[in-house]
Backbone as CSV, one residue per row, in Angstrom:
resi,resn,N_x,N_y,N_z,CA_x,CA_y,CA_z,C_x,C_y,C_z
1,UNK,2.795,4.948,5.520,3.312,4.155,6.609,2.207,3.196,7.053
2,UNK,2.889,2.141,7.752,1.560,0.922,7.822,1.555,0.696,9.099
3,UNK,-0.112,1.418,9.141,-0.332,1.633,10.897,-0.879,0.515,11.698
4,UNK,-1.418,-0.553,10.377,-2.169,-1.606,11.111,-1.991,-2.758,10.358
5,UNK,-1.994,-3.863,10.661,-2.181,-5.245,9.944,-2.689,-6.489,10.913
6,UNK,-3.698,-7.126,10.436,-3.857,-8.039,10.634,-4.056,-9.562,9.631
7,UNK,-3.108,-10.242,10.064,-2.734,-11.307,9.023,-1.513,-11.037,8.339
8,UNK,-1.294,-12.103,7.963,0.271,-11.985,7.180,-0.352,-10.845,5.669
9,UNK,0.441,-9.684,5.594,0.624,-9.223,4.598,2.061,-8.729,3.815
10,UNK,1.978,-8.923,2.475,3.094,-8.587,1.987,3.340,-7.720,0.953
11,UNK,4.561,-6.770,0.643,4.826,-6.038,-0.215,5.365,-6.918,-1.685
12,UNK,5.341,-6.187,-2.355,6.068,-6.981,-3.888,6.824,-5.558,-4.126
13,UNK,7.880,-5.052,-4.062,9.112,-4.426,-4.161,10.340,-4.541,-4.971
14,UNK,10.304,-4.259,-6.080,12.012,-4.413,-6.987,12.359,-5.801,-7.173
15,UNK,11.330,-6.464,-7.494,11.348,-7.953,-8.267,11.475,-9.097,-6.572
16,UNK,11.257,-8.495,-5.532,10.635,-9.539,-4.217,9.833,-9.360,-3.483
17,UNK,9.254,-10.004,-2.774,8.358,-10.200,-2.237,8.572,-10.239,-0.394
18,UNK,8.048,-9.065,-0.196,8.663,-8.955,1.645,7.411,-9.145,2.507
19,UNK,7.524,-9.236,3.921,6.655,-9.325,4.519,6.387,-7.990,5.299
20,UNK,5.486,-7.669,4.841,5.090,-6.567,5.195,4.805,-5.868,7.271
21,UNK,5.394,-5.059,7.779,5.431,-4.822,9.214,4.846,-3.233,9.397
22,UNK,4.591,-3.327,10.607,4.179,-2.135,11.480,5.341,-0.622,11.191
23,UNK,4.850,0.249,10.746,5.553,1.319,10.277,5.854,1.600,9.352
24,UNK,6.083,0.603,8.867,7.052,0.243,7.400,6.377,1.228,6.292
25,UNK,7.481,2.177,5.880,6.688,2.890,4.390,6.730,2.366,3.251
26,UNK,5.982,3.107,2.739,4.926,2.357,1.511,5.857,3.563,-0.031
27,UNK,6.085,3.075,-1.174,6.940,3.967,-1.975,5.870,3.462,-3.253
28,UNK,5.781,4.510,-4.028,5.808,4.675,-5.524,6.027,2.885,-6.212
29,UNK,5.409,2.473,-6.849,5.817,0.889,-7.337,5.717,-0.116,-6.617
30,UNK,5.001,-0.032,-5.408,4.898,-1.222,-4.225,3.703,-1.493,-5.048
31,UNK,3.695,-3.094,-4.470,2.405,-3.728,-4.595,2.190,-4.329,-3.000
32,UNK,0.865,-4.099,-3.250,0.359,-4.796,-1.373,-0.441,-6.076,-1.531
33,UNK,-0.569,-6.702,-1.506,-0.983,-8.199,-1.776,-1.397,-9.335,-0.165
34,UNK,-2.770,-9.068,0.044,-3.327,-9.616,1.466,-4.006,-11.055,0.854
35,UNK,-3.370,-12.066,1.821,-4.373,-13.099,1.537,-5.706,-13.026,2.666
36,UNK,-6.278,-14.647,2.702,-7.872,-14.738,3.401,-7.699,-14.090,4.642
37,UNK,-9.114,-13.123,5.387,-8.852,-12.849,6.852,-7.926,-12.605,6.857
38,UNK,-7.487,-11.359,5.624,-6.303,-10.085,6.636,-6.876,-8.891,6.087
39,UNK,-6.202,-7.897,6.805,-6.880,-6.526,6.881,-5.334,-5.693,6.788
40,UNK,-5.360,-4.402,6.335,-4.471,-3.480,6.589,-4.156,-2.445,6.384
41,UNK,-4.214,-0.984,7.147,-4.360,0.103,7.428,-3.588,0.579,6.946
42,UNK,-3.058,1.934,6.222,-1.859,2.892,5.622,-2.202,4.123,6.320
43,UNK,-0.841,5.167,6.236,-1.376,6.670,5.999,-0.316,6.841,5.139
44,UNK,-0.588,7.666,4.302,0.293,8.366,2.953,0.623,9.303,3.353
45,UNK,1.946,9.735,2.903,2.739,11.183,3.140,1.967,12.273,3.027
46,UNK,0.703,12.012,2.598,-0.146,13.323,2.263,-1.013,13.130,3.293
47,UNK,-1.550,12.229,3.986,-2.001,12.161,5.448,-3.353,11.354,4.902
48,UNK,-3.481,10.815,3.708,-4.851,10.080,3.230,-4.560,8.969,4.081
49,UNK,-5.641,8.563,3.842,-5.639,6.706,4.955,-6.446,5.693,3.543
50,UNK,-5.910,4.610,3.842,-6.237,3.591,2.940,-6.375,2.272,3.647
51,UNK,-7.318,1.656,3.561,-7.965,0.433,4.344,-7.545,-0.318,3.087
52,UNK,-7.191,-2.060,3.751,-7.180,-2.953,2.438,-7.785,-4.580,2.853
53,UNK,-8.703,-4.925,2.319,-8.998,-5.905,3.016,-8.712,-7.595,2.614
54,UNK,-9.212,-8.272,2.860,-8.892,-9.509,2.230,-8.491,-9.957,0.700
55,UNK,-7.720,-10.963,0.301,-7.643,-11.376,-0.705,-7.603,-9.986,-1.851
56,UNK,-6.521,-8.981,-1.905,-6.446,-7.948,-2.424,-5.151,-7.942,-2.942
57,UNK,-5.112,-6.970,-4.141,-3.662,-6.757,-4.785,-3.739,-5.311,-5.188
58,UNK,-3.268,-4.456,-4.506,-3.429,-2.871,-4.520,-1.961,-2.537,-4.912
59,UNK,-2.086,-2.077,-6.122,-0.936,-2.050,-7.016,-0.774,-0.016,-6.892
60,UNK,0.677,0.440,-6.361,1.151,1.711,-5.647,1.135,2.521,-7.239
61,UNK,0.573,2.291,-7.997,1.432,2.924,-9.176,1.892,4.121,-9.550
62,UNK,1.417,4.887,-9.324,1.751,6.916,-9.275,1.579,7.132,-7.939
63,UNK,2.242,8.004,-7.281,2.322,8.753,-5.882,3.190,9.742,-5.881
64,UNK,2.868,11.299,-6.467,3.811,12.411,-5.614,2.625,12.613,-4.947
65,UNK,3.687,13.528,-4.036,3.373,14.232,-3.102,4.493,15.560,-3.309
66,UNK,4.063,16.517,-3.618,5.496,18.163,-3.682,4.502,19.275,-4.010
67,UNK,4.325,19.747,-2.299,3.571,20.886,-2.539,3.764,21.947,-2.667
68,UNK,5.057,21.400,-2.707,5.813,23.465,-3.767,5.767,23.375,-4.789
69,UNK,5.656,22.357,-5.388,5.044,22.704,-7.073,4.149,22.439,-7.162
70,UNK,3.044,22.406,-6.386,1.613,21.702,-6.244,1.173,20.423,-7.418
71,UNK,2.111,19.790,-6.849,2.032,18.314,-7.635,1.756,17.189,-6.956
72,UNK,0.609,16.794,-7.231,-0.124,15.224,-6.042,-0.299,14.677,-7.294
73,UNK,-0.169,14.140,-8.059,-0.711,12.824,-8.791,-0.739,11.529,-7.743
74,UNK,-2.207,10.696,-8.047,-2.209,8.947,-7.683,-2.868,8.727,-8.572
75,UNK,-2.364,7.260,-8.380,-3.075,6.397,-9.049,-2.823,5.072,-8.565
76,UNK,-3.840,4.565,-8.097,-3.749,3.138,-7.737,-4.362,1.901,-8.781
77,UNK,-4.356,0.891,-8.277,-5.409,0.027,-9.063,-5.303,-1.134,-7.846
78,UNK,-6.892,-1.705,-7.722,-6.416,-2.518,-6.765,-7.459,-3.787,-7.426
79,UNK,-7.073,-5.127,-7.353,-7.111,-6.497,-7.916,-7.621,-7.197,-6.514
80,UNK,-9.173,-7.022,-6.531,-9.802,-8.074,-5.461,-10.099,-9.350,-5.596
81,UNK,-10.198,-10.403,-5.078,-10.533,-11.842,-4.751,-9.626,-12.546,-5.815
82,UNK,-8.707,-12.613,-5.328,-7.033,-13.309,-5.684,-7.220,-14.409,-6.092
């Protein structure tokens, strides 16, 4: 969930491109994409926190979370100075 933003940031979601808001959850296959002088805060269903800062492309690519089968896989990749 997206606890903080400053500056326009946006998701890339199922072939568009949204503008990213306060609360808004974050799924498996998002891309987060900040241009100049922006910043923006997450917490993950698993309670991790993730800072993202300028000119970034933090690509969601693996995310469980199911701790009855004790299954957490991530994997991110994130693409700095755009």
């Amino acid at each position: 969930m997206i606890k903080n933003i400053k500056g326009p940031v946006f998701i890339e979601r199922e072939k568009a491109s949204i503008p990213a808001k306060m609360s808004e959850q974050l799924f498996e296959k998002d891309i987060i994409v900040t241009g100049e002088s922006v910043s923006m805060g997450a917490v993950l269903i698993d309670n991790s926190v993730t800072s993202i800062g300028p000119n970034t492309r933090l690509i969601l690519s693996q995310f469980v979370f199911d701790p009855a089968e004790k299954n957490y896989p991530a994997r991110f990749r994130s693409c700095g100075a755009l």
